[in-house]
Backbone as JSON, one array per atom type, in Angstrom:
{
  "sequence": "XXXXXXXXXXXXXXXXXXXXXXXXXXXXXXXXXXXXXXXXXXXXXXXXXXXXXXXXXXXXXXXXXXXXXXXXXXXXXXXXXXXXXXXXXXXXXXXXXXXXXXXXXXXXXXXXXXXXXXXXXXXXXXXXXXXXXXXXXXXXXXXXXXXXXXXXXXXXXXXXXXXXXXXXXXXXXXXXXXXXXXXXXXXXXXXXXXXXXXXXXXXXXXXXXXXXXXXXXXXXXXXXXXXXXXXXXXXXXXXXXXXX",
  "N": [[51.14, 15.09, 30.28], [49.21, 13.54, 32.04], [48.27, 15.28, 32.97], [46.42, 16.55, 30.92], [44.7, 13.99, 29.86], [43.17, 14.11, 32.15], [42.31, 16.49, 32.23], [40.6, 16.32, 29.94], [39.0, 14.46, 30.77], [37.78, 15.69, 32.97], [35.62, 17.39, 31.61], [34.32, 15.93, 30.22], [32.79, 14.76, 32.23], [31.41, 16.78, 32.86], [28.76, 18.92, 33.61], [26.07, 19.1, 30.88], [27.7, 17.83, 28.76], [27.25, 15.38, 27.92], [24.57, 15.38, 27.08], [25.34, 16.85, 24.6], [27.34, 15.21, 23.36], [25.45, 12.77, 23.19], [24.07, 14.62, 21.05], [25.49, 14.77, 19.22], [26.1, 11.79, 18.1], [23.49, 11.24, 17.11], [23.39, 13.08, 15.28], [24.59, 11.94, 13.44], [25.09, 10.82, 9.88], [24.08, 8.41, 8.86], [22.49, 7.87, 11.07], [20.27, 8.91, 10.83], [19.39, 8.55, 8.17], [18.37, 6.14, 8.93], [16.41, 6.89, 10.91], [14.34, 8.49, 9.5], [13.48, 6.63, 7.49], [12.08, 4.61, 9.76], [10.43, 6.31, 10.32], [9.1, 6.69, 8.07], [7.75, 4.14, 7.73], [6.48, 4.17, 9.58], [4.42, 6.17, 8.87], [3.61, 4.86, 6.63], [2.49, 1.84, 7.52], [0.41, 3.27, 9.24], [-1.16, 4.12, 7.37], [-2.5, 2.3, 6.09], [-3.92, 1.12, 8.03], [-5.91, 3.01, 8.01], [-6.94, 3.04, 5.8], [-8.07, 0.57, 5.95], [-10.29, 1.4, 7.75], [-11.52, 3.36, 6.24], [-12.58, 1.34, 4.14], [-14.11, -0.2, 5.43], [-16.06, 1.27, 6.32], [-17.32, 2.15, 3.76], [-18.77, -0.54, 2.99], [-20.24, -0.86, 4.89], [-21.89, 1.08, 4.47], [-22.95, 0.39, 1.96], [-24.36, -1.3, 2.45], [-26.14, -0.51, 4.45], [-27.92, 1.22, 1.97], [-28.96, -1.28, 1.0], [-30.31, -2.23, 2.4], [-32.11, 0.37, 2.55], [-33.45, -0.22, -0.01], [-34.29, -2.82, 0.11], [-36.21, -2.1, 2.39], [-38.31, -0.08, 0.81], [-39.18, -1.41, -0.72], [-40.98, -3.36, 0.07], [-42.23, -2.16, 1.64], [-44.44, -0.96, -0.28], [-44.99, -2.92, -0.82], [-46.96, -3.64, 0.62], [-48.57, -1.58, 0.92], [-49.91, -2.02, -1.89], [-51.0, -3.86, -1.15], [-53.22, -2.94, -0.22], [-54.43, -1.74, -1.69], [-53.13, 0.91, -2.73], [-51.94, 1.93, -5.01], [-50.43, -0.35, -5.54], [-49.53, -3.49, -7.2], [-51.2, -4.32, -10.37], [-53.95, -5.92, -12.14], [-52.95, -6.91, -15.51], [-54.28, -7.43, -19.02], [-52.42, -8.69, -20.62], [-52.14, -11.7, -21.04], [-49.9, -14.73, -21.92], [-52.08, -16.34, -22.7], [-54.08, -14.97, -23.14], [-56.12, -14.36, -21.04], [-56.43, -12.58, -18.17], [-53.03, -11.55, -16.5], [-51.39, -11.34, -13.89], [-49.47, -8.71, -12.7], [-45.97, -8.27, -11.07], [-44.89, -5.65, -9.56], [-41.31, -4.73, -10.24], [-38.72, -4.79, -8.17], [-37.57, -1.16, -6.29], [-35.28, 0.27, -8.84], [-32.65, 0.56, -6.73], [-28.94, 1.11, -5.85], [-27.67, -1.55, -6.11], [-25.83, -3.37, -4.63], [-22.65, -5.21, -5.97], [-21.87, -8.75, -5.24], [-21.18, -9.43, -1.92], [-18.22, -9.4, 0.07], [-16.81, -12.3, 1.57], [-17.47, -12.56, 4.84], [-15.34, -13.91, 5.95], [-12.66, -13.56, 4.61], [-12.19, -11.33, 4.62], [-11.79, -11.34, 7.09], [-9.41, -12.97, 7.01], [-7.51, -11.18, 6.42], [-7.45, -9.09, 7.89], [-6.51, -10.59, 9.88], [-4.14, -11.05, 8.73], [-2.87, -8.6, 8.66], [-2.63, -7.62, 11.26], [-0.56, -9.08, 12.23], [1.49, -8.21, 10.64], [1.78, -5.82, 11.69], [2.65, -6.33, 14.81], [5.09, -6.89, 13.93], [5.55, -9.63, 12.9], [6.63, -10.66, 10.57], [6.57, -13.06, 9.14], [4.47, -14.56, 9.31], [2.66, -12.69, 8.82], [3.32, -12.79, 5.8], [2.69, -14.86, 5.01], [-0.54, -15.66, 5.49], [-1.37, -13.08, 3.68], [-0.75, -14.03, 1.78], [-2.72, -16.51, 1.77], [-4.96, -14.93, 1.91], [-4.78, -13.95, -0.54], [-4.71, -15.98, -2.37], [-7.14, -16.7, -2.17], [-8.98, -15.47, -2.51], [-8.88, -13.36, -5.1], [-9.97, -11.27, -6.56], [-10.95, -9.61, -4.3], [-12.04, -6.45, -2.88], [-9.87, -5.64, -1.51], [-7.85, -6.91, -2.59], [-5.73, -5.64, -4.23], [-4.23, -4.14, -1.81], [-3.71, -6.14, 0.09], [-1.45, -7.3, -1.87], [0.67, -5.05, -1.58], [1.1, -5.32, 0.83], [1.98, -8.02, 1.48], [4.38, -7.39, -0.21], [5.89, -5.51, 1.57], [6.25, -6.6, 3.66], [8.41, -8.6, 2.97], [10.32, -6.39, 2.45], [10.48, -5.58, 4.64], [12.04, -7.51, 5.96], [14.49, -7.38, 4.61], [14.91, -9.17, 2.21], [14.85, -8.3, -0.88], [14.61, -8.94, -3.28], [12.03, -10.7, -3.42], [10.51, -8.61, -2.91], [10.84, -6.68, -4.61], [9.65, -8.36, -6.46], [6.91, -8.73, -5.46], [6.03, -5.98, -5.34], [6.13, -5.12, -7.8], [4.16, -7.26, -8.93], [1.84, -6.25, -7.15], [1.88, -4.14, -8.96], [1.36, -4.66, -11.43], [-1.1, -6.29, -12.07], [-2.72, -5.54, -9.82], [-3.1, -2.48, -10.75], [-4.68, -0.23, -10.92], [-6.0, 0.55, -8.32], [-6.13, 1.22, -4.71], [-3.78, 0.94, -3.75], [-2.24, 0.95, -5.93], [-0.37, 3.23, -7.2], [1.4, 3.17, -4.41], [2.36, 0.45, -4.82], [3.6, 0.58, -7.01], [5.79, 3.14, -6.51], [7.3, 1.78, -4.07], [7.98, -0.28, -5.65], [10.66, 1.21, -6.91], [11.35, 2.5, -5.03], [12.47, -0.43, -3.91], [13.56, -1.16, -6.18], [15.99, 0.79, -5.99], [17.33, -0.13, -3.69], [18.48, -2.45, -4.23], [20.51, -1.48, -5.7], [19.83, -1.44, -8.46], [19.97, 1.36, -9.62], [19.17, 2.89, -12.35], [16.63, 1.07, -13.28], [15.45, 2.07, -11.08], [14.61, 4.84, -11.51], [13.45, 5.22, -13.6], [11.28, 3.35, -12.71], [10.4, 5.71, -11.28], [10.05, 7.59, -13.4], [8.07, 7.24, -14.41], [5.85, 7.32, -12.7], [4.12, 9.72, -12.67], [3.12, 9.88, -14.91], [1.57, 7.24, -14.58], [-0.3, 7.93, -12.57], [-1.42, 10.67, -12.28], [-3.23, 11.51, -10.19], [-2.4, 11.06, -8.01], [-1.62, 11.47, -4.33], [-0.12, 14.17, -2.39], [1.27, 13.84, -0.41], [2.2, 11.34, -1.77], [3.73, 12.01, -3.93], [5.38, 13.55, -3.45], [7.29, 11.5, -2.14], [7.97, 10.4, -4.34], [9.55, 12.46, -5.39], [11.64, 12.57, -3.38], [12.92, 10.55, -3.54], [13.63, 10.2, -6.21], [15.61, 12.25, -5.83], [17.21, 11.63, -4.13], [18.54, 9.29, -5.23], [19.79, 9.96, -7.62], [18.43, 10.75, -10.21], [17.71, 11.85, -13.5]],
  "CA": [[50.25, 14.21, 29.5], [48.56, 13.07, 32.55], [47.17, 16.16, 33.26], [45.61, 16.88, 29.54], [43.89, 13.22, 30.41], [42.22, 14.54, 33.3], [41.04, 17.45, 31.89], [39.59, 15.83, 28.92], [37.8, 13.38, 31.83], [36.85, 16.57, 33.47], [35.24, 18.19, 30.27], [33.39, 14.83, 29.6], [31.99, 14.59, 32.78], [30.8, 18.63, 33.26], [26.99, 18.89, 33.6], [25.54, 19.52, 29.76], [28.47, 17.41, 27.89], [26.44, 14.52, 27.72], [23.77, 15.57, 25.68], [26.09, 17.37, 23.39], [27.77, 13.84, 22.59], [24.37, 12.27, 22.15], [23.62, 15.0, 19.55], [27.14, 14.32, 18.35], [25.64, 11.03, 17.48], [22.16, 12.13, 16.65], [24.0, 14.19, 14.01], [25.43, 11.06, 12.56], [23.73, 10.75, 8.76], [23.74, 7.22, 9.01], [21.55, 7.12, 12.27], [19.11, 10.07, 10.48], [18.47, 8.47, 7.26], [17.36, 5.27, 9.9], [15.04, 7.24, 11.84], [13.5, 8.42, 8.24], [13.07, 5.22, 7.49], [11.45, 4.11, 10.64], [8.74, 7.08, 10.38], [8.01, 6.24, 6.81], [7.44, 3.11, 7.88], [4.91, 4.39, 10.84], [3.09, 6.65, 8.16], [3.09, 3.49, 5.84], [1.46, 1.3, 8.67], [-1.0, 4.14, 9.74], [-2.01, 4.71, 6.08], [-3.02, 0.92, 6.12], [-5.26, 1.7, 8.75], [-6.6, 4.6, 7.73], [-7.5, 2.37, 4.24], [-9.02, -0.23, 6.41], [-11.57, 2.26, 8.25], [-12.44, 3.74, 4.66], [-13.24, -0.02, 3.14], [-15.07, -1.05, 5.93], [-16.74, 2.54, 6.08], [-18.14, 1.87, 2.41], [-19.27, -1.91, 3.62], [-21.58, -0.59, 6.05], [-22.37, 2.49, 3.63], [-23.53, -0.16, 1.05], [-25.48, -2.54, 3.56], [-27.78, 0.36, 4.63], [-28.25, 1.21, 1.01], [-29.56, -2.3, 0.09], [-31.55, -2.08, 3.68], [-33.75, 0.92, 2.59], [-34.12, -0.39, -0.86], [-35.45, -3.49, 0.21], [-37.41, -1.38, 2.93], [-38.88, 0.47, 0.34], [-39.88, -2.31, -1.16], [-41.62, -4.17, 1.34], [-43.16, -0.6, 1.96], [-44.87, -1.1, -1.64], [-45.56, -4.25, -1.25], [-47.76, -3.76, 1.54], [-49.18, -0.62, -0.21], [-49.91, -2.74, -2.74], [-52.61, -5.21, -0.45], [-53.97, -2.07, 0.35], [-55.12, -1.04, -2.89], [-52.59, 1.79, -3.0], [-50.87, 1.88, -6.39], [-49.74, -1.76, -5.59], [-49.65, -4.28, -8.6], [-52.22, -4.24, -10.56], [-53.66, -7.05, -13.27], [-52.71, -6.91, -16.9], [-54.85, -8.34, -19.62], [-51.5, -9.01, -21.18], [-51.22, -12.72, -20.3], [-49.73, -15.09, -23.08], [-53.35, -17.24, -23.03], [-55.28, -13.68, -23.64], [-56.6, -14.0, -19.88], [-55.65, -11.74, -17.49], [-52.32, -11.98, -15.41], [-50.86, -10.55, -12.27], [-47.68, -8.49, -13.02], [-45.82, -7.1, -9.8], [-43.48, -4.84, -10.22], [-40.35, -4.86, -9.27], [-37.98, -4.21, -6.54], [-37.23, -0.31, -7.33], [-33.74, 0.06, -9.27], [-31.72, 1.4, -6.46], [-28.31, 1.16, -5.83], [-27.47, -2.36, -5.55], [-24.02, -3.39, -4.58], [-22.02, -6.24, -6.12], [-21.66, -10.15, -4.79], [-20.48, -8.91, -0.81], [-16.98, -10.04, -0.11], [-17.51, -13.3, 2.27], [-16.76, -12.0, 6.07], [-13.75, -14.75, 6.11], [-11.75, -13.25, 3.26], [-11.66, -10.1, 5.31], [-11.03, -11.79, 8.81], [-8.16, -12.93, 6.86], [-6.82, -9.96, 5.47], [-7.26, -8.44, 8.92], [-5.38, -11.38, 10.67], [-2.62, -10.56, 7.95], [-2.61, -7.42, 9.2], [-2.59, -7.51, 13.02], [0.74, -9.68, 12.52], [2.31, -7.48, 10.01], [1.65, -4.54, 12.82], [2.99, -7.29, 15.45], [5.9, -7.38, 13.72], [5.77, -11.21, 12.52], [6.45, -10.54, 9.24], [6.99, -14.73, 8.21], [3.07, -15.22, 9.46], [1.79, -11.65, 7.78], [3.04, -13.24, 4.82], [1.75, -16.17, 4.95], [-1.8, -14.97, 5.82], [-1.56, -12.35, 2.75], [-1.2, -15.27, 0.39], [-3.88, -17.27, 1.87], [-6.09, -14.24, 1.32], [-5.02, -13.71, -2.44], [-5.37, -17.38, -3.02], [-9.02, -17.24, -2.13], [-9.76, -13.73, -3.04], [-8.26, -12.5, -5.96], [-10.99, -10.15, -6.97], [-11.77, -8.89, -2.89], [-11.42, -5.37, -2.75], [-8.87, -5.46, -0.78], [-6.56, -7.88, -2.85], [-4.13, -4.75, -4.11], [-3.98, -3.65, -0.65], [-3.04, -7.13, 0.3], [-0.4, -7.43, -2.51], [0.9, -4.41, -1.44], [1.31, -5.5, 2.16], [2.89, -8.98, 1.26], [5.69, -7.14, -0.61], [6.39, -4.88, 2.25], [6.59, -8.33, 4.42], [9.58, -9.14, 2.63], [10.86, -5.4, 2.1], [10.93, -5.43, 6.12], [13.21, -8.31, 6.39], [15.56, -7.28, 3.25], [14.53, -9.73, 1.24], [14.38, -7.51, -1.54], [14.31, -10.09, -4.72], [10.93, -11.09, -3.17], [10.27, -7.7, -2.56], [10.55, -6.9, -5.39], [8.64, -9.55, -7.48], [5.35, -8.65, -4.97], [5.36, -5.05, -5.65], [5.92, -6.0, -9.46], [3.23, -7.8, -9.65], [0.53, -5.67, -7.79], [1.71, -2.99, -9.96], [1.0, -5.04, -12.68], [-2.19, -7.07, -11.78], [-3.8, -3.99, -8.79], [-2.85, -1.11, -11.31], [-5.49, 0.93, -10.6], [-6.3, -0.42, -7.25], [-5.86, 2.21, -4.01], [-2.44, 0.71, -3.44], [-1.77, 1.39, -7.37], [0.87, 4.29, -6.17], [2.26, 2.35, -3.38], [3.28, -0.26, -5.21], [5.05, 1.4, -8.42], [6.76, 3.06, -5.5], [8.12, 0.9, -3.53], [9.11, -1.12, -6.43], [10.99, 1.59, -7.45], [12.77, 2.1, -3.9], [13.53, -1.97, -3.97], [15.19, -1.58, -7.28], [17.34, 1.24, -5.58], [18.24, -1.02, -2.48], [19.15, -3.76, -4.96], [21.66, -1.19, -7.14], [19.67, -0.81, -9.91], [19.23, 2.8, -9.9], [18.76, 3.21, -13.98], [15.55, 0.42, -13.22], [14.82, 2.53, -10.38], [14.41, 5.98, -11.55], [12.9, 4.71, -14.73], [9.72, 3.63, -12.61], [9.78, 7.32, -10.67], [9.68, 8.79, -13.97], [6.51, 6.8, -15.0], [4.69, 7.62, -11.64], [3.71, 10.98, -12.57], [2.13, 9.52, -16.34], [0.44, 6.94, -14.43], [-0.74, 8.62, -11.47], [-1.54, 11.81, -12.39], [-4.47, 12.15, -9.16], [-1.66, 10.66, -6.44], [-1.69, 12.41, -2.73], [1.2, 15.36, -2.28], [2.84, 12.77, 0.33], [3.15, 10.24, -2.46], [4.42, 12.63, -4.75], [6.63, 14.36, -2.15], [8.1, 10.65, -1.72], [8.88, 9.7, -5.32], [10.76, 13.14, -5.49], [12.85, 12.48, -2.54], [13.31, 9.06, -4.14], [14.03, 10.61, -7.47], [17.32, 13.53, -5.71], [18.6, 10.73, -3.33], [19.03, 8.34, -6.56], [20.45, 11.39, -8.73], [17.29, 10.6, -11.0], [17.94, 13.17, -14.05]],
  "C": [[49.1, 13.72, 30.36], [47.12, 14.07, 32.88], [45.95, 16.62, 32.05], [44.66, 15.42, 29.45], [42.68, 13.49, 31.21], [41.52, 15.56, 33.2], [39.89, 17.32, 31.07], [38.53, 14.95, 30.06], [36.58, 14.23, 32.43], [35.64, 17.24, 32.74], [33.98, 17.57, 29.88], [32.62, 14.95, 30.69], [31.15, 15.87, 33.5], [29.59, 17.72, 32.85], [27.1, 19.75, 31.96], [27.03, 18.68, 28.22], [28.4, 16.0, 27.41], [25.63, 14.62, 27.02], [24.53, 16.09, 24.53], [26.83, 16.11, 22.6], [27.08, 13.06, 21.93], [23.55, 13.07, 21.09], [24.81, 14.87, 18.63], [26.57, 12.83, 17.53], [24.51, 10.9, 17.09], [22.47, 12.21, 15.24], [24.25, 12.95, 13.04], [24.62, 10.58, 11.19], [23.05, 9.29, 8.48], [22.17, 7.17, 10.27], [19.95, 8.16, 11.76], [18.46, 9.18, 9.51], [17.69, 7.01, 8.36], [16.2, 5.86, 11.0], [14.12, 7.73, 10.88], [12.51, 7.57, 8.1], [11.93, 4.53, 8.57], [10.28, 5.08, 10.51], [8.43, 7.11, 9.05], [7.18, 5.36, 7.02], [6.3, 3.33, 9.04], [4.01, 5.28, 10.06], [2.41, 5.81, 7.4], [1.95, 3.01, 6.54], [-0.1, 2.18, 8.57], [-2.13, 4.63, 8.44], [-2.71, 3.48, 5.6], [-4.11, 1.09, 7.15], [-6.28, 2.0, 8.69], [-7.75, 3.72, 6.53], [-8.39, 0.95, 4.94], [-10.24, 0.63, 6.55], [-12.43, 2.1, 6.86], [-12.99, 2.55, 4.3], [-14.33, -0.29, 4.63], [-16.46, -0.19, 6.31], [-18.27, 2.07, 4.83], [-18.41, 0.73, 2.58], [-20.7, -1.69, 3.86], [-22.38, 0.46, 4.97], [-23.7, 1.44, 2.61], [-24.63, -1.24, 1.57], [-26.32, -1.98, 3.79], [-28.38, 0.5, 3.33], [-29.26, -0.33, 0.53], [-30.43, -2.27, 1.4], [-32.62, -1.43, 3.22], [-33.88, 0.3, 1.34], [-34.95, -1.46, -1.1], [-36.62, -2.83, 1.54], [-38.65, -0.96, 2.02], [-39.69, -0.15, -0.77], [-41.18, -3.69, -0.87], [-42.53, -3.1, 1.24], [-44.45, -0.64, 0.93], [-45.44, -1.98, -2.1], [-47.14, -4.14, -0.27], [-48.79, -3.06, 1.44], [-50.14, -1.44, -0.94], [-51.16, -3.55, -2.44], [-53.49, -4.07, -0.39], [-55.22, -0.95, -0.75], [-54.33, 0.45, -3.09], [-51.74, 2.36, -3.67], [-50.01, 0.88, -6.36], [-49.93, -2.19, -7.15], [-50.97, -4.61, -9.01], [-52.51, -5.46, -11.97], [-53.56, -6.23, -14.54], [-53.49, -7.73, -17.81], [-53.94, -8.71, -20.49], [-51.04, -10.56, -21.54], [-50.93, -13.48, -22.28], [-51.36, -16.01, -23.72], [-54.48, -16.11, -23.55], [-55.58, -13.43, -22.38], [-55.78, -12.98, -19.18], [-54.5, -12.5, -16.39], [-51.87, -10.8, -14.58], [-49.52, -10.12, -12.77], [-47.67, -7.71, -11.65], [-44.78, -6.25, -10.22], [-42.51, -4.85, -9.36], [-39.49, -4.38, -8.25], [-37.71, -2.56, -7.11], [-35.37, -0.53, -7.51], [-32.9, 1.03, -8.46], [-30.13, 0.7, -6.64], [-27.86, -0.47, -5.21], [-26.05, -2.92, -5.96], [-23.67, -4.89, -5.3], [-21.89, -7.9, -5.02], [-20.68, -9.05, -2.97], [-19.22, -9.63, -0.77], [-17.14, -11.36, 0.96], [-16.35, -12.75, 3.64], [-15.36, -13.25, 6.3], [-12.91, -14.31, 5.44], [-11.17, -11.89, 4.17], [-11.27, -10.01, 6.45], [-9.88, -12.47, 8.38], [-6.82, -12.26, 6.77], [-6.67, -9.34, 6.94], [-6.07, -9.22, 10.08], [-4.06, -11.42, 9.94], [-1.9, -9.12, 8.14], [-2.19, -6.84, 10.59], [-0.97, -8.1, 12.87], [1.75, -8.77, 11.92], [2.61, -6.34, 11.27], [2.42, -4.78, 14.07], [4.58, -7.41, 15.18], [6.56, -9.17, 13.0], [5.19, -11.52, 11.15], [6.42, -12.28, 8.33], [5.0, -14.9, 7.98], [2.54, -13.91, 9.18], [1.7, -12.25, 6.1], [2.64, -14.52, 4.12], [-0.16, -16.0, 5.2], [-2.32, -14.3, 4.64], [-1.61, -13.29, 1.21], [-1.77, -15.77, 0.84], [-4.82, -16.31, 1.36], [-6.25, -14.28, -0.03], [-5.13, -14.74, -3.16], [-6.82, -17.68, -3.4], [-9.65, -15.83, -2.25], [-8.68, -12.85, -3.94], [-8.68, -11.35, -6.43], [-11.47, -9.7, -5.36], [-11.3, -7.67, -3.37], [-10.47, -5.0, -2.29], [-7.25, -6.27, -0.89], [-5.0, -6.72, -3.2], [-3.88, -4.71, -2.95], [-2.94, -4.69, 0.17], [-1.73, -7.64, -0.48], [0.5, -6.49, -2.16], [1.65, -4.91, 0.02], [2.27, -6.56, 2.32], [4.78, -8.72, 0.68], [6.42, -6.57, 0.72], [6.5, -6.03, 3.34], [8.07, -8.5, 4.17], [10.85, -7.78, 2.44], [11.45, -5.21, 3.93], [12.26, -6.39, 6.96], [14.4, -8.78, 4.79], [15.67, -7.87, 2.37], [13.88, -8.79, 0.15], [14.21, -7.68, -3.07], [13.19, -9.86, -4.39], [9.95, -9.87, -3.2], [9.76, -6.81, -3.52], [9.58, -7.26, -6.48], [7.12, -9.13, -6.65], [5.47, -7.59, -5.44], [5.23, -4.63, -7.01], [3.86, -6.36, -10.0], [1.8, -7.02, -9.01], [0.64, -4.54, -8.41], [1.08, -3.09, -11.17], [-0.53, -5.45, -12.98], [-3.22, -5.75, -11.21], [-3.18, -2.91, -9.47], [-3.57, 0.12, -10.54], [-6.3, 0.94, -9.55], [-5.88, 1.08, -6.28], [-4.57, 2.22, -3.94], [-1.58, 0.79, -4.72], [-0.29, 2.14, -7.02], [1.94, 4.04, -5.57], [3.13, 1.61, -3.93], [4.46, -0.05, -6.16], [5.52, 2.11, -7.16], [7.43, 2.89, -5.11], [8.73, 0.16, -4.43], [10.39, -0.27, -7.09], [12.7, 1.94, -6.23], [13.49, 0.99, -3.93], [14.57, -1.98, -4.93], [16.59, -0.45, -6.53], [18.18, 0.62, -4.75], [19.19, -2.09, -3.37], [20.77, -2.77, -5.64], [21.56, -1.03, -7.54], [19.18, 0.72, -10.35], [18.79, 3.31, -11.25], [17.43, 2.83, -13.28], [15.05, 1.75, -12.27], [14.35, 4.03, -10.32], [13.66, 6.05, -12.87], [11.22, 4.48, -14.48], [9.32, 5.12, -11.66], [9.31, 7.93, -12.03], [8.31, 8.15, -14.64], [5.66, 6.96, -13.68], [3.4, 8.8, -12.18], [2.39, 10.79, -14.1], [1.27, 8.34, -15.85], [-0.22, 6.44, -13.48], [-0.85, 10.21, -11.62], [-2.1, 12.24, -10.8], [-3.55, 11.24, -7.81], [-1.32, 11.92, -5.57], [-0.11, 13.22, -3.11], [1.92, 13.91, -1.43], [3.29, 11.59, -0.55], [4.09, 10.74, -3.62], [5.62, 13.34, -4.35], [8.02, 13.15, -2.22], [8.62, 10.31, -3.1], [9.85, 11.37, -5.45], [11.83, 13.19, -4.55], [13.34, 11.26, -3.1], [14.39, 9.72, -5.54], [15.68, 11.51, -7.38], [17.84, 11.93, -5.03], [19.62, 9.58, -4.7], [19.77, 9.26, -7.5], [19.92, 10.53, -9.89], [17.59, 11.97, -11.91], [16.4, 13.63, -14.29]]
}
């Protein structure tokens, strides 16, 4: 007996029977679907990112835009002193005399009310913490933003982010109820997708797999134009749940 001890000792401690144990536990399905998990969760993140760049991309995109169009207006104006198809009088006026009409700015492309640079140094300081890990003060941050910017562009994104706050520390009532509501409220919002989604994973964590395969099968009717990786993810969502 002693000796079948010692061989097993010997066996364990051979060169190459060490890694074979840690793929022994590697292997284990428990420790797989958690490393899943963890690189969803780093494409998640990085796709937050990615959706920052783009918004702040189109920011700047829309700032030059209103640049040349008041350039080109200025340009016209100056024209204009010069006797060069500037504004010219009208004997139009309401007294009969003549008045001065200028004309106006031309009709380019002018952007909406800008979002006020605090709303978005919020949203970004809700973001740095979420990334940080300090999910209590991401979500706290993400409701200050949507308090004071319900209409920013970036409020789905932020509803979106608040749920996954609470989805990170299993709070999955709460978890829930946020990606609920920007499904409901940011429908058609970038994070539209995301959120029916995830609310659809929370209801599986909770148990409710009927609820939860109920919103996979409405993804597809309303999201027709969603990315292959989000469509990829509600069908892995859809076999692991045994979704008919």
């Amino acid at each position: 007996m002693t000796g079948c001890r010692l061989l097993l000792l010997l066996l364990l401690a051979a060169p190459g029977m060490a890694p074979q144990v840690a793929y022994a536990q590697r292997g284990d399905p428990v420790y797989i679907e958690d490393r899943l998990n963890q690189l969803q969760q780093s494409i998640t993140m990085l796709t937050g990112q990615i959706e920052q760049l783009q918004y702040r991309n189109q920011q700047l995109q829309q700032q030059m835009e209103k640049m040349q169009a008041d350039y080109e207006y200025r340009l016209d104006q100056l024209e204009g002193k010069g006797g060069k198809g500037g504004p010219r009088p009208t004997p139009s006026g309401p007294s009969g005399g003549p008045q001065t009409s200028f004309a106006p700015p031309p009709a380019g492309p002018t952007p909406g009310p800008t979002p006020g640079g605090n709303g978005e140094q919020l949203y970004n300081e809700a973001f740095k913490k979420l990334q940080d890990g300090d999910y209590a003060g991401a979500e706290r941050g993400f409701k200050s933003f949507l308090a004071s910017n319900p209409r920013h562009p970036l409020a789905g994104n932020a509803q979106y982010w608040l749920g996954e706050t609470f989805y990170a520390r299993r709070d999955y009532p709460s978890a829930m109820t946020a990606f609920a509501e920007g499904y409901k409220t940011y429908k058609s919002s970038a994070k539209g997708p995301d959120n029916l989604l995830k609310l659809g994973v929370t209801l599986a964590q909770m148990g409710r797999k009927q609820d939860a395969c109920a919103m996979f099968a409405k993804f597809s009717q309303d999201y027709p134009r969603a990315t292959d990786l989000q469509r990829r993810r509600v069908d892995q969502e859809r076999q692991k749940n045994g979704c008919g």
